[in-house]
ZALO-256718 format. One record per residue (C-alpha): z, x, y; residue in one letter. Coordinates in steps of 0.25 Angstrom, whole numbers, m for minus. Layout:
+-------+-------+-------+------+
|     w |     u |     v | nugu |
+-------+-------+-------+------+
|     Z |     X |     Y |    A |
...
+-------+-------+-------+------+
***
This chain:
+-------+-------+-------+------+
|     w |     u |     v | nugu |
+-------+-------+-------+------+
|   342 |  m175 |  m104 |    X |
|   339 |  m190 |  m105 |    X |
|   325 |  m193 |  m106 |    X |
|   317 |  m202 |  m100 |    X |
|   319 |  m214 |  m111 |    X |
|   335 |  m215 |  m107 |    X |
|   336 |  m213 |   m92 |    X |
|   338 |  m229 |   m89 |    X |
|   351 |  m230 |   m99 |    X |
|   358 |  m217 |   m93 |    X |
|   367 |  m228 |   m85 |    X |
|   370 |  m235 |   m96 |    X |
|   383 |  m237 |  m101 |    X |
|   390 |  m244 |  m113 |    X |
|   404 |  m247 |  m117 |    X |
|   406 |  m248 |  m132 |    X |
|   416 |  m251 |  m143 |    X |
|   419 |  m244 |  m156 |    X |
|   425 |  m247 |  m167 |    X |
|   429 |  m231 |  m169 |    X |
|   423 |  m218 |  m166 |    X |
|   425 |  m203 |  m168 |    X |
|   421 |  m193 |  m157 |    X |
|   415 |  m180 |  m158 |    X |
|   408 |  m170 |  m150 |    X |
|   401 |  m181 |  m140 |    X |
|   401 |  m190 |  m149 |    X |
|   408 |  m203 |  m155 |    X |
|   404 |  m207 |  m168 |    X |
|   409 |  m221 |  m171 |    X |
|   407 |  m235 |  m176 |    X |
|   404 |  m247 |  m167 |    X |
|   404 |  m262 |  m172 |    X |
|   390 |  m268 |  m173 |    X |
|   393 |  m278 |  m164 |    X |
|   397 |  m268 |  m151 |    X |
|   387 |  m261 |  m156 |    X |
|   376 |  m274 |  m154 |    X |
|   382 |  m277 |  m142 |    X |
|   379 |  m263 |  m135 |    X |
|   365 |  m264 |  m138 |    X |
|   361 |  m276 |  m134 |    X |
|   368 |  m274 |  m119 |    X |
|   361 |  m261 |  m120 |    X |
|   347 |  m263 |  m127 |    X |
|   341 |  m261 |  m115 |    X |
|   342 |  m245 |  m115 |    X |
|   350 |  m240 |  m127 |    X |
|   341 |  m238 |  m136 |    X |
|   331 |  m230 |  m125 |    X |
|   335 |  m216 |  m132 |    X |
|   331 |  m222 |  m145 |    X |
|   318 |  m216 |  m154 |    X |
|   316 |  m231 |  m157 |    X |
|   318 |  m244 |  m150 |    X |
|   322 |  m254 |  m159 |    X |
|   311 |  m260 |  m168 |    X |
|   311 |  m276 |  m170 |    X |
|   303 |  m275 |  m181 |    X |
|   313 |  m280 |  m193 |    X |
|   313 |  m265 |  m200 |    X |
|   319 |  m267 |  m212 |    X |
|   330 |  m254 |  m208 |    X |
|   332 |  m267 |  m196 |    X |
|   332 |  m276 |  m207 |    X |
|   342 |  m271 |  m216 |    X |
|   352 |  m269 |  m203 |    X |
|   350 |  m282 |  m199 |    X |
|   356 |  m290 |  m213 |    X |
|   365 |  m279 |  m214 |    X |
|   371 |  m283 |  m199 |    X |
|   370 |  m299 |  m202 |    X |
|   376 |  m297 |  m217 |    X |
|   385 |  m286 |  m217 |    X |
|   387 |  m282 |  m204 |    X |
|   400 |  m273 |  m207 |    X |
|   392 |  m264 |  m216 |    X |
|   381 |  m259 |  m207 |    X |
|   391 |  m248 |  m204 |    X |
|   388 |  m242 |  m218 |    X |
|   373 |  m245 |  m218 |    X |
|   369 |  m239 |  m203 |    X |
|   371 |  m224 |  m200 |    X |
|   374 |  m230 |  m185 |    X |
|   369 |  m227 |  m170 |    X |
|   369 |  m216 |  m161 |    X |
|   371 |  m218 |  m146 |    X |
|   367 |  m206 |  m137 |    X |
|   377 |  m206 |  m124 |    X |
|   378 |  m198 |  m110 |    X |
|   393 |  m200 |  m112 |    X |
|   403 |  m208 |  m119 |    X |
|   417 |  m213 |  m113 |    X |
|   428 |  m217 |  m124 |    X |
|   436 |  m229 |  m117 |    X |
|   447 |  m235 |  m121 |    X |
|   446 |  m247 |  m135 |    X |
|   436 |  m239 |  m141 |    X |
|   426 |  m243 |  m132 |    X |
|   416 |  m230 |  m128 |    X |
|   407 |  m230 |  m115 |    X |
|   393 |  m224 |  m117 |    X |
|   386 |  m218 |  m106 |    X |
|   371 |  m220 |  m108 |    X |
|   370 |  m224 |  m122 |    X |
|   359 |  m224 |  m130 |    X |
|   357 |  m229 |  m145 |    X |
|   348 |  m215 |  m150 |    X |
|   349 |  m220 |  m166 |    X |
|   351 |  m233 |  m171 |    X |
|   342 |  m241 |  m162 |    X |
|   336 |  m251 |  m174 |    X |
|   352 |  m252 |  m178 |    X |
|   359 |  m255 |  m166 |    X |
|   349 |  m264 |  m162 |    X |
|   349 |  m272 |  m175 |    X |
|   363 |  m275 |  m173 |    X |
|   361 |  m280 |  m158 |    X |
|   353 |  m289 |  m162 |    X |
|   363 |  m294 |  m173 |    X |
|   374 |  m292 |  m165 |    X |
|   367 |  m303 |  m155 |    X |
|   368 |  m313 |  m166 |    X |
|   382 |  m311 |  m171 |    X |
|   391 |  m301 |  m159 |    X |
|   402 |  m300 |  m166 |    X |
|   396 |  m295 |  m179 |    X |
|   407 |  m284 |  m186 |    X |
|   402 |  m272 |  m192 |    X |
|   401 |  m258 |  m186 |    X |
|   392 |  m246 |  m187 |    X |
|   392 |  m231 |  m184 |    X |
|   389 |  m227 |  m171 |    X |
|   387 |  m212 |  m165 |    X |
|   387 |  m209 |  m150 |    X |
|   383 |  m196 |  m143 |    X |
|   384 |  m190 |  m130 |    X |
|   372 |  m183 |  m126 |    X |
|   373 |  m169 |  m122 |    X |
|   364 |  m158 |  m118 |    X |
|   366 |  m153 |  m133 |    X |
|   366 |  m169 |  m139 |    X |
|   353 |  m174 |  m129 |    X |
|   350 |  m189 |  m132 |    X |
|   334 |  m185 |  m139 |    X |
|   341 |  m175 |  m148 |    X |
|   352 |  m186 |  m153 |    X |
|   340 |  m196 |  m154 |    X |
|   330 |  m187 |  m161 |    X |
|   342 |  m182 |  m172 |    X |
|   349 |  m193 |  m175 |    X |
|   338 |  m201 |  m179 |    X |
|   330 |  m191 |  m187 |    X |
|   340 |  m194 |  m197 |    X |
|   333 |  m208 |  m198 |    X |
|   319 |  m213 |  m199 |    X |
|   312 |  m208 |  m186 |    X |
|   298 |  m204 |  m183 |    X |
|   293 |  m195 |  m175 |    X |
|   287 |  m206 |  m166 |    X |
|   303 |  m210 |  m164 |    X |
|   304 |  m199 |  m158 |    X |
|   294 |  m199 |  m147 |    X |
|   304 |  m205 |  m136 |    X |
|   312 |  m192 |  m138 |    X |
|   299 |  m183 |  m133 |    X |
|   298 |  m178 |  m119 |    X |
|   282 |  m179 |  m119 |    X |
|   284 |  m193 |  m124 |    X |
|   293 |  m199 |  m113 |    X |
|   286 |  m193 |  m101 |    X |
|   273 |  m201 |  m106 |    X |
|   281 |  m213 |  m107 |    X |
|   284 |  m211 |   m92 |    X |
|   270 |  m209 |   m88 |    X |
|   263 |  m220 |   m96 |    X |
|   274 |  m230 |   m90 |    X |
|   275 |  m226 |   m76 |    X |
|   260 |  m223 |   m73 |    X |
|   252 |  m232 |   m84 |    X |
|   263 |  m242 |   m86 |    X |
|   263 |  m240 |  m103 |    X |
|   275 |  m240 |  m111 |    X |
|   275 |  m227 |  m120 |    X |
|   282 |  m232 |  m132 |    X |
|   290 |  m221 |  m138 |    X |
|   301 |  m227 |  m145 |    X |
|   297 |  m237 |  m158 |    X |
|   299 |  m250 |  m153 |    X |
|   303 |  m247 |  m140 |    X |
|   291 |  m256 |  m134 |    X |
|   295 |  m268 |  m142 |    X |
|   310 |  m266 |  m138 |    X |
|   305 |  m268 |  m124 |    X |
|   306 |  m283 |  m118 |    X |
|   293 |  m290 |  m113 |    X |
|   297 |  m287 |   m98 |    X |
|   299 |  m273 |  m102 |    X |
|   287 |  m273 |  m108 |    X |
|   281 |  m279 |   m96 |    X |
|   282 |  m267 |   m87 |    X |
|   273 |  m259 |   m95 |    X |
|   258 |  m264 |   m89 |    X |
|   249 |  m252 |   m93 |    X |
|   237 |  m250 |   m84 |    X |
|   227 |  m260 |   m83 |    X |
|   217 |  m248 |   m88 |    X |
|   222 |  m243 |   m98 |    X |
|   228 |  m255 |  m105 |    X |
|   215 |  m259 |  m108 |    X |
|   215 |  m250 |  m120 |    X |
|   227 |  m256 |  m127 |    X |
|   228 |  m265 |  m137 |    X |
|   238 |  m274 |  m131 |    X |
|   236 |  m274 |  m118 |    X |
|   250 |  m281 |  m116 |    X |
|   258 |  m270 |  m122 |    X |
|   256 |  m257 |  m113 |    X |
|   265 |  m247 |  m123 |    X |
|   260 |  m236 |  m130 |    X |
|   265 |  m231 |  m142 |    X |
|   271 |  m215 |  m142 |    X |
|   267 |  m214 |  m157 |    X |
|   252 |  m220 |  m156 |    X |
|   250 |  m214 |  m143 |    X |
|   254 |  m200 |  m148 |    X |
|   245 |  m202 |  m162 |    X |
|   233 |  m207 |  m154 |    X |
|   235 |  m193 |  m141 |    X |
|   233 |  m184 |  m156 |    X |
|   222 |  m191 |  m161 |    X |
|   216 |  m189 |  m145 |    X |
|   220 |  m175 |  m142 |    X |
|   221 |  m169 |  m156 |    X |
|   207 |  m176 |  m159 |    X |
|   212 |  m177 |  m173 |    X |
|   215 |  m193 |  m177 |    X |
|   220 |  m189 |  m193 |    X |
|   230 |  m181 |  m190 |    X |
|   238 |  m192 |  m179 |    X |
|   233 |  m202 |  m189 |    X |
|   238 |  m195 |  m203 |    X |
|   253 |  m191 |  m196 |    X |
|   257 |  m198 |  m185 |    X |
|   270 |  m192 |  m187 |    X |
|   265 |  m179 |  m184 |    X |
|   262 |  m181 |  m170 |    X |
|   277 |  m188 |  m167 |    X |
|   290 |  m179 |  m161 |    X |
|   294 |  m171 |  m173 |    X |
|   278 |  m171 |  m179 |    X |
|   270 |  m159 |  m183 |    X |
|   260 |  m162 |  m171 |    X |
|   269 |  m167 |  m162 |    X |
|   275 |  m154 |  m156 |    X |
|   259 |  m148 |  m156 |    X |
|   255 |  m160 |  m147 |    X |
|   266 |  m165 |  m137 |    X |
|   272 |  m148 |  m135 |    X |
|   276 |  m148 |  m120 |    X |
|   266 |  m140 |  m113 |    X |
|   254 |  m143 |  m123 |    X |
|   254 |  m158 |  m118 |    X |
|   254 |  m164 |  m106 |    X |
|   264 |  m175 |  m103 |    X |
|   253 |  m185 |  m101 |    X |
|   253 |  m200 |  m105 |    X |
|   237 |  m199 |  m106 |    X |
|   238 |  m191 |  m118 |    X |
|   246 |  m202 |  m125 |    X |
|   240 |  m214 |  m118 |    X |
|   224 |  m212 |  m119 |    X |
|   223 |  m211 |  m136 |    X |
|   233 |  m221 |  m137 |    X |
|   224 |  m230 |  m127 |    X |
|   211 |  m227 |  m135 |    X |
|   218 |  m230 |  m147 |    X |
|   225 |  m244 |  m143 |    X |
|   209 |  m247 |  m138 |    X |
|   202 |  m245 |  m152 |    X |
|   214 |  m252 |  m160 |    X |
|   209 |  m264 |  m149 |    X |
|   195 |  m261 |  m146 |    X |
|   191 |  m257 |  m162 |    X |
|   201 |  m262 |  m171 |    X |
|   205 |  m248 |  m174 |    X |
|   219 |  m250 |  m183 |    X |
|   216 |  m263 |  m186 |    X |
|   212 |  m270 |  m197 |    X |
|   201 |  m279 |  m189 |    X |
|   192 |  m265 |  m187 |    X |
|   180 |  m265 |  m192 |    X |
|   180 |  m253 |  m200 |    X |
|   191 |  m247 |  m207 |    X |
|   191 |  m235 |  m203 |    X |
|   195 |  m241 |  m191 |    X |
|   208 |  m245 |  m195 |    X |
|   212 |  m230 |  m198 |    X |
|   205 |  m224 |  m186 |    X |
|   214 |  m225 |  m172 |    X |
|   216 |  m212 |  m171 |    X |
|   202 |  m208 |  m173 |    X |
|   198 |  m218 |  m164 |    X |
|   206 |  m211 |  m154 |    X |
|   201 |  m197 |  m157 |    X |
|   187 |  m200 |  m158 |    X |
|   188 |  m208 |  m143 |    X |
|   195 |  m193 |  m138 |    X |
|   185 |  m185 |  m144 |    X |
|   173 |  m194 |  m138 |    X |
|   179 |  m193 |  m127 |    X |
|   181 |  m179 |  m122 |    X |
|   170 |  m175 |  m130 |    X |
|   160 |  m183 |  m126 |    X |
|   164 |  m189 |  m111 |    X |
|   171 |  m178 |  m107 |    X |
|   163 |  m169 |  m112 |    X |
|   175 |  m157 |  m115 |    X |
|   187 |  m154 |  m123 |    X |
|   198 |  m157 |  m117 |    X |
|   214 |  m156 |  m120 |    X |
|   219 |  m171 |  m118 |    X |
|   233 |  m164 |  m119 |    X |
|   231 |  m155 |  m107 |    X |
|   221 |  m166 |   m98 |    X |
|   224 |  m179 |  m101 |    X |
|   220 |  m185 |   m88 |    X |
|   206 |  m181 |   m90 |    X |
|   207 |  m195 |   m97 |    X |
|   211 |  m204 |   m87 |    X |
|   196 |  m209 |   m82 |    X |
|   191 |  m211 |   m97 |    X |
|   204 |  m222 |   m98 |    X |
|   205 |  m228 |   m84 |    X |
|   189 |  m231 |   m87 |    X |
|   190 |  m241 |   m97 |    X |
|   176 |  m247 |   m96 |    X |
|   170 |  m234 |  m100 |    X |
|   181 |  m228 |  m110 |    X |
|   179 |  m242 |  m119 |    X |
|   165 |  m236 |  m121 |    X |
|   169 |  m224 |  m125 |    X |
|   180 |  m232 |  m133 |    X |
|   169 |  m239 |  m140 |    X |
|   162 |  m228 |  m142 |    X |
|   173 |  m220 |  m151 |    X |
|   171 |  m232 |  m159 |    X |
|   158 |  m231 |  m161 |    X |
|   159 |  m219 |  m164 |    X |
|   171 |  m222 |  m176 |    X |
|   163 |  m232 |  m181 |    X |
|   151 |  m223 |  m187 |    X |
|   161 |  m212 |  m189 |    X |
|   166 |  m221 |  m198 |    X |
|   153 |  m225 |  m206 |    X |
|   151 |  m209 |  m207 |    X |
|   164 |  m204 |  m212 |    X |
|   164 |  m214 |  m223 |    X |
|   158 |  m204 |  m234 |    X |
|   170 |  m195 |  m230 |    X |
|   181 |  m206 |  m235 |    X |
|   171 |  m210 |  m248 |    X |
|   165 |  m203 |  m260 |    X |
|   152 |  m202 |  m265 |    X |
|   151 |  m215 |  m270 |    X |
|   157 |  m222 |  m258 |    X |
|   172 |  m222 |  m266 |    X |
|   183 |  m221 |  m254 |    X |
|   191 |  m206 |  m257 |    X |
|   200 |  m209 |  m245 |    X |
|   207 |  m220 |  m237 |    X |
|   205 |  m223 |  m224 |    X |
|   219 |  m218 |  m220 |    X |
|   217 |  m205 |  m227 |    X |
|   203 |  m203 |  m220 |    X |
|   208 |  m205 |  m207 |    X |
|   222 |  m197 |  m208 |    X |
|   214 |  m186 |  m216 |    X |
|   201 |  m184 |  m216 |    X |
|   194 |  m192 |  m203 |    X |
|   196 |  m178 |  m196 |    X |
|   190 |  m169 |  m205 |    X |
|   179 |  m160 |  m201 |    X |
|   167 |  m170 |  m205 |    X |
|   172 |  m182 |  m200 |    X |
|   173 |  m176 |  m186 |    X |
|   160 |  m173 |  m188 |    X |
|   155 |  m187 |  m191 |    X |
|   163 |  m191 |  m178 |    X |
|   157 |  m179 |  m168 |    X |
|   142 |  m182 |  m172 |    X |
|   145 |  m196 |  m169 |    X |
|   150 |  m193 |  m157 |    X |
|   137 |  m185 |  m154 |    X |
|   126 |  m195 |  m158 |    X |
|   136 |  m204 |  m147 |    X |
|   134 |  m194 |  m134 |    X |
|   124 |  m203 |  m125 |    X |
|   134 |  m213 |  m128 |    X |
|   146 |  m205 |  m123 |    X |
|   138 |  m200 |  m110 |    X |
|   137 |  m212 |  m105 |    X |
|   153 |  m215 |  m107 |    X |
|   154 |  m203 |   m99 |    X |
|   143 |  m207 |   m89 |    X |
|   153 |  m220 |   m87 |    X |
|   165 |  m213 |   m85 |    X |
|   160 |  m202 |   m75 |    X |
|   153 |  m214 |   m66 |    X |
|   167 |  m222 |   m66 |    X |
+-------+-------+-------+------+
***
């Protein structure tokens, strides 16, 4: 089955040029100069890489770095310093000269590679040297997401790399960008890859982008997005905060939360925290080093937690399962007149919660026993600090009947 990412390259075809090759069960493993090589991708940038876990990244990684010298100083070694690329076919067609036709191809390992040597390849198009290359007819036995997933857990991905490869993960990008009109980012780079008109298409709501930090840039983030749902819906911002990692494809908590038929395939869930998180980073300095308070600089997630628990608790007045009615949020974010009170009241809030949990990060003589990091991955969610935060919340209750007035009166 090719997911959703893919559908716009199936009718893509390229002819290619090797220098040799070996086939074997589907496959042809071979060695393609670095200038054919550059040449392919830069007629075919466009949708090549779309399989990818990652776009390619601009920032100058020193991995990128590295490639870069050795391509523009000794070009013919690469072939001894790269383990290669992997393309991921429909079909391939052996033609006569050595030339191979590829049916739908897409680059699935080696996208920080190939990409590189495009670029140098621009400069210099007849550059000599060669490197590996591997290329794979997708079967029912071989699917692309498989090929994708294996061949690059032998390198250095994450968790978060993997995010394009989930089902759950690609039927909220759908929603958020044919109803909202948000670009849900879940390839690294893949919204910087993406050209000013591209870019362009993606307006947001007029609502809703009020709670961004940057108004012009209407993407949301798969990884930010997915640690600010669990610090909503798990109302717990230490663990999210401490292991990130854990709530990615492949994490311990990852499976617990996204299981088919535990979670509804809702853009809400993702979009909501990630708005109230984006509103305090703008509105409060939370993350930053201009926040008045240093606590803040640690407290995100808190932020976001404490912003959930006000609100169900306190407005809505019951428990509810964000996993199993997320629309029951809708009017609380399409009023954003009313919510930014209740915005600047979580802060509020954090702000004596701060100046009262201060003896649990101190000694007796006033001696810091912890840092900031460790308080908040650690111990901001233990028994008596949520206690601190609920009695605040308590002494808060006219304040909250009001928001809730203004919300039922709208």
């Amino acid at each position: 089955m090719w997911n959703e990412i893919t559908e716009p390259c199936d009718d893509k075809n390229e002819t290619i040029t090797l220098e040799t090759s070996l086939e074997f069960d589907k496959t042809l493993i071979g060695v393609i100069s670095l200038s054919e090589l550059g040449h392919l991708v830069n007629r075919s940038n466009k949708y090549i890489f779309e399989s990818n876990i990652r776009k390619f990244l601009p920032v100058k990684t020193k991995v990128n770095k590295q490639l870069r010298k050795s391509l523009l100083d000794e070009p013919e070694e690469v072939f001894y310093y790269n383990n290669g690329i992997t393309i991921v076919v429909k079909d391939f067609q052996l033609l006569e000269d050595a030339k191979i036709r590829l049916v739908a191809p897409q680059i699935v390992n080696g996208a920080q590679t190939s990409t590189t040597i495009s670029d140098v390849v621009r400069g210099d198009p007849n550059i000599h040297g060669n490197i590996q290359i591997t290329i794979i007819k997708e079967d029912g036995r071989t699917t692309r997401n498989n090929i994708t997933k294996y061949r690059n857990s032998q390198n250095a991905v994450k968790g978060r790399d993997l995010i394009s490869l989930e089902r759950f993960h690609n039927i909220i990008a759908g929603q958020l960008s044919t109803k909202l009109g948000y670009y849900y980012e879940q390839q690294a780079g893949a919204w910087i890859a993406k050209s000013k008109q591209e870019k362009e298409h993606f307006r947001g709501d007029e609502t809703l982008n009020k709670y961004l930090v940057d108004k012009k840039d209407k993407v949301i983030p798969a990884n930010d997005a997915i640690q600010s749902m669990a610090a909503a819906i798990e109302q717990n911002p230490a663990k999210p905060y401490g292991s990130i990692s854990k709530y990615m494809p492949g994490g311990s908590e990852y499976t617990r939360i996204f299981s088919e038929g535990e979670i509804e395939d809702d853009y809400r869930l993702l979009l909501y925290p990630y708005l109230v998180k984006t509103y305090c980073e703008k509105k409060f300095h939370y993350g930053s080093k201009k926040a008045n308070m240093d606590e803040k600089k640690y407290a995100r997630l808190l932020f976001v937690t404490t912003y959930f628990q006000a609100l169900t608790d306190y407005v809505l007045n019951k428990k509810i399962e964000l996993k199993k009615e997320p629309k029951i949020l809708d009017p609380y974010f399409e009023n954003f007149e009313v919510n930014e009170k209740l915005l600047k009241l979580s802060d509020e809030i954090l702000n004596q919660f701060f100046d009262q949990t201060v003896h649990i990060r101190q000694d007796e003589e006033g001696r810091d026993i912890m840092t900031l990091h460790n308080f908040f991955a650690s111990h901001v969610w233990n028994l008596e600090s949520k206690r601190i935060l609920k009695n605040i919340m308590k002494r808060k209750k006219d304040r909250f009947k009001e928001i809730k007035t203004m919300f039922e009166s709208a």
